[in-house]
C-alpha positions in Angstrom: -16.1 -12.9 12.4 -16.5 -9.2 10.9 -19.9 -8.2 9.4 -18.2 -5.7 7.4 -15.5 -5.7 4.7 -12.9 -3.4 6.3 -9.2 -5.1 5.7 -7.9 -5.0 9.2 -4.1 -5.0 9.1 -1.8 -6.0 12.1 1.7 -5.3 11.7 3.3 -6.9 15.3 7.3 -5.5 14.7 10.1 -5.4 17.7 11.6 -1.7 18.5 14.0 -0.3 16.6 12.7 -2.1 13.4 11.3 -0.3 9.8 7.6 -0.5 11.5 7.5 3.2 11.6 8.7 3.4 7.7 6.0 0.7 6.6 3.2 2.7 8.2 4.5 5.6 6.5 4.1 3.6 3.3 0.8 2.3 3.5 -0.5 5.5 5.1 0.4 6.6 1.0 -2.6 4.3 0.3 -6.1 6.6 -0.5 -7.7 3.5 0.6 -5.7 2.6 3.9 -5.9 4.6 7.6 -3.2 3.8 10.0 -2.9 3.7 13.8 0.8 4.2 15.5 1.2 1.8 18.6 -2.6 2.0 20.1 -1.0 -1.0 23.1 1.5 1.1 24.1 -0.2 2.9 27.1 -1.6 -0.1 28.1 2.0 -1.7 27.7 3.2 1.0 29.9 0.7 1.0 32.4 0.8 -2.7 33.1 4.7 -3.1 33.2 7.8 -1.9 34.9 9.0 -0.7 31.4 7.4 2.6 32.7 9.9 3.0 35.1 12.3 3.6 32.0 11.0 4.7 28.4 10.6 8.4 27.6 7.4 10.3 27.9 5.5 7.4 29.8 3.4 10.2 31.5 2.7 11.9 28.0 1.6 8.6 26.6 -0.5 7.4 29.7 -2.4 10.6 29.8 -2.5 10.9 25.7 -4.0 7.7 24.8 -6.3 4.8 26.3 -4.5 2.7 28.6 -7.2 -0.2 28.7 -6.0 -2.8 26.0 -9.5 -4.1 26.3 -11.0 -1.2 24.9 -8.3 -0.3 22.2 -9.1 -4.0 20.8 -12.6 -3.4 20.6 -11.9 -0.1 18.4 -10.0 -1.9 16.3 -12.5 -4.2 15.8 -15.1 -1.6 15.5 -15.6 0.6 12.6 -13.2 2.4 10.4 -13.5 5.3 7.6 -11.8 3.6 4.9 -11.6 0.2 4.2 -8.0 -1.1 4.7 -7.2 0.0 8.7 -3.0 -0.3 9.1 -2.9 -1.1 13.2 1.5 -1.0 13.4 2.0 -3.0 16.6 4.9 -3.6 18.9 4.6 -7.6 19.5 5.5 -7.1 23.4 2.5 -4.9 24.0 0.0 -7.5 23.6 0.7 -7.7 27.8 -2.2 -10.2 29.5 -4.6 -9.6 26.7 -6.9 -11.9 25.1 -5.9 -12.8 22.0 -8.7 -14.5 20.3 -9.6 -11.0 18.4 -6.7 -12.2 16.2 -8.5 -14.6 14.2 -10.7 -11.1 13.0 -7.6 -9.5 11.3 -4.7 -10.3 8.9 -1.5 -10.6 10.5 2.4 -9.4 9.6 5.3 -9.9 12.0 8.2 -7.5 10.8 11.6 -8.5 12.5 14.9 -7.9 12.4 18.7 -9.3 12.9 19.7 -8.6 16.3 22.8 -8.1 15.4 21.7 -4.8 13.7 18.7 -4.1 16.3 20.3 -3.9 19.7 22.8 -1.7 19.4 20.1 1.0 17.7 17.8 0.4 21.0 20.5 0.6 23.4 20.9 3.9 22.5 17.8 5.0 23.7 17.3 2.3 26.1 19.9 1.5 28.7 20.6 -2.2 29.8 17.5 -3.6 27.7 16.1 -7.1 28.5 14.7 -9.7 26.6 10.9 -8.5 27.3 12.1 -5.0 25.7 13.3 -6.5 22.4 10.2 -8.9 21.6 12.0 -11.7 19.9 11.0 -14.1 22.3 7.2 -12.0 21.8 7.7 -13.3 18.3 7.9 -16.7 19.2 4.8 -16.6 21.2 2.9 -15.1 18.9 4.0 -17.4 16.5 2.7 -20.7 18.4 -0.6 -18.5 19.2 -1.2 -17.8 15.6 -0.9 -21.2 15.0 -2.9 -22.4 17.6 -5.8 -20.2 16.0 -5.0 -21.6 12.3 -3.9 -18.3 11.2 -0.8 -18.6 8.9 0.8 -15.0 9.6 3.0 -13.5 6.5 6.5 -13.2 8.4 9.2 -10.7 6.6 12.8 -9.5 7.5 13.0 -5.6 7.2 16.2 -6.2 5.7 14.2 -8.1 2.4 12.0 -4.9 2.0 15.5 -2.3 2.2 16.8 -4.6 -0.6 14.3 -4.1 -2.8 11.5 -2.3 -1.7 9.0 -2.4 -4.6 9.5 -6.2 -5.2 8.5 -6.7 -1.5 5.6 -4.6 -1.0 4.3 -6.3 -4.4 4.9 -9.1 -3.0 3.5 -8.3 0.7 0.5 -6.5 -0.6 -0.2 -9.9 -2.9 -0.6 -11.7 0.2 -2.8 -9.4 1.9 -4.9 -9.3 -1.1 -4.7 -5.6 -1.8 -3.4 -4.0 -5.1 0.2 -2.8 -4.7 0.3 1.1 -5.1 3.5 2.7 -6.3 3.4 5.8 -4.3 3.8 3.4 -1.0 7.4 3.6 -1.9 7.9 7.6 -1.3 6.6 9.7 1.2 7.2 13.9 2.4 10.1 14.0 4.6 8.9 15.2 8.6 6.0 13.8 10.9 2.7 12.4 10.2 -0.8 13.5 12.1 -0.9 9.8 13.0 2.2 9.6 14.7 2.4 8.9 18.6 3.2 11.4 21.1 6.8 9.3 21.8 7.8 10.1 18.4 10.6 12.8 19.3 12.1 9.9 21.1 12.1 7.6 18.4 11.2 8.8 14.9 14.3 11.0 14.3 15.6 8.9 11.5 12.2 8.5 9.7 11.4 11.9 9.8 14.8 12.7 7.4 13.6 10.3 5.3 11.5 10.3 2.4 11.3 6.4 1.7 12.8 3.2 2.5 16.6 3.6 3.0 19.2 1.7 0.9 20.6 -1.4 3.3 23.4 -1.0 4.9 25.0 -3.3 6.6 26.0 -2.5 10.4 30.3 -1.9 10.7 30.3 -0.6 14.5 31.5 -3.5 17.0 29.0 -5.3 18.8 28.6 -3.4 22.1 30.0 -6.5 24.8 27.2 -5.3 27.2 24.6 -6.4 25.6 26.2 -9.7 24.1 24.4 -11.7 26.9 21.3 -10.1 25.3 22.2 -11.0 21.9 22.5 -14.5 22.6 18.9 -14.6 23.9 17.8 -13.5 20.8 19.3 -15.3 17.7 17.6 -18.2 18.0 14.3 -16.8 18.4 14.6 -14.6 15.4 16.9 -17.2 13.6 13.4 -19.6 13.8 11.5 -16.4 12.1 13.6 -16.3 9.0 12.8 -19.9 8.2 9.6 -19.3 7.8 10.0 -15.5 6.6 9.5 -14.6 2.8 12.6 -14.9 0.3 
């Protein structure tokens, strides 16, 4: 275990989810620092997804690309004492995953009914190893294995109602809710990763958590077969996700 009393945060999300909007949120904290996907070079480097997502030589050359070592600085020491690490669950690629049982863990997900069609658009013909559901599921049954109990939520739960959530959220993690977690200056933040012109468009407009809306478009028939894959895997998340 930690010597110290730093609150280390892992949030593990799939793409295309309100990951980037909740680290916008707790970055509001005065007590909280946030990272912005530190696996994602070493993601990159050790899979053929660098054949395909944008900037993989601006974030191989930006940012460590040994997972080891980006584990062992979030482990290490940290100015304030609530660190925010946002995750994408699929990044965790060959690691060891025993550093878990040093942190506090979130898994953000989202109906893929609503997902794929936003990641298509960025990615084309994605796979299930893109999407992380089935990363979820894994991580799930790891967790477990470890006795850690993660706190599972829908991103559709926080849109809802945003301050009921992150009261309740923050509850869990055993840190006081903040009210300015809910608002935030429209454009980038210092802490976001190099990729973020690729993906951050909509965040950036935004000055909070958007009101839900539910999806009207069809469901692309391309990536039905994709879809299918999915459900059940994030269908076994909402049971145990919080109401």
């Amino acid at each position: 275990m930690q010597e110290d009393n730093i609150k280390r945060i892992c949030l593990w999300s799939g793409p295309r989810n309100i990951s980037t909007a909740l680290m916008y949120s707790f970055a509001q904290r005065s007590d909280t620092i946030v990272y912005d996907e530190p696996l994602y070079a070493h993601y990159l480097k050790n899979s053929n997804a660098k054949e395909y997502h944008p900037g993989t030589k601006e974030i191989l050359n930006s940012m460590e690309n040994n997972g080891t070592k980006v584990i062992e600085m979030m482990l290490g020491f940290h100015k304030k004492p609530v660190v925010f690490f946002k995750n994408m669950t699929h990044h965790l690629l060959n690691l060891d995953r025993s550093f878990m049982q040093n942190m506090t863990h979130i898994i953000l997900t989202r109906d893929p009914v609503e997902m794929l069609p936003s990641y298509a658009k960025v990615i084309e013909n994605p796979n299930l190893k893109d999407v992380g559901y089935a990363a979820h599921t894994e991580l799930v049954n790891d967790l477990n294995y470890m006795n850690i109990k993660p706190i599972i939520v829908d991103s559709k739960t926080i849109l809802i109602n945003p301050k009921l959530a992150l009261n309740h959220l923050c509850g869990l993690l055993e840190i006081p809710f903040k009210e300015n977690m809910l608002k935030w200056k429209m454009g980038g933040r210092i802490e976001d990763g190099i990729w973020s012109k690729y993906w951050y468009e909509n965040i950036h407009k935004s000055a909070g958590f958007k009101k839900y809306k539910a999806k009207k478009e069809p469901f692309p028939e391309a990536i039905k077969p994709l879809l299918k894959q999915c459900i059940p895997h994030y269908e076994n998340l909402i049971k145990l996700s919080l109401k």
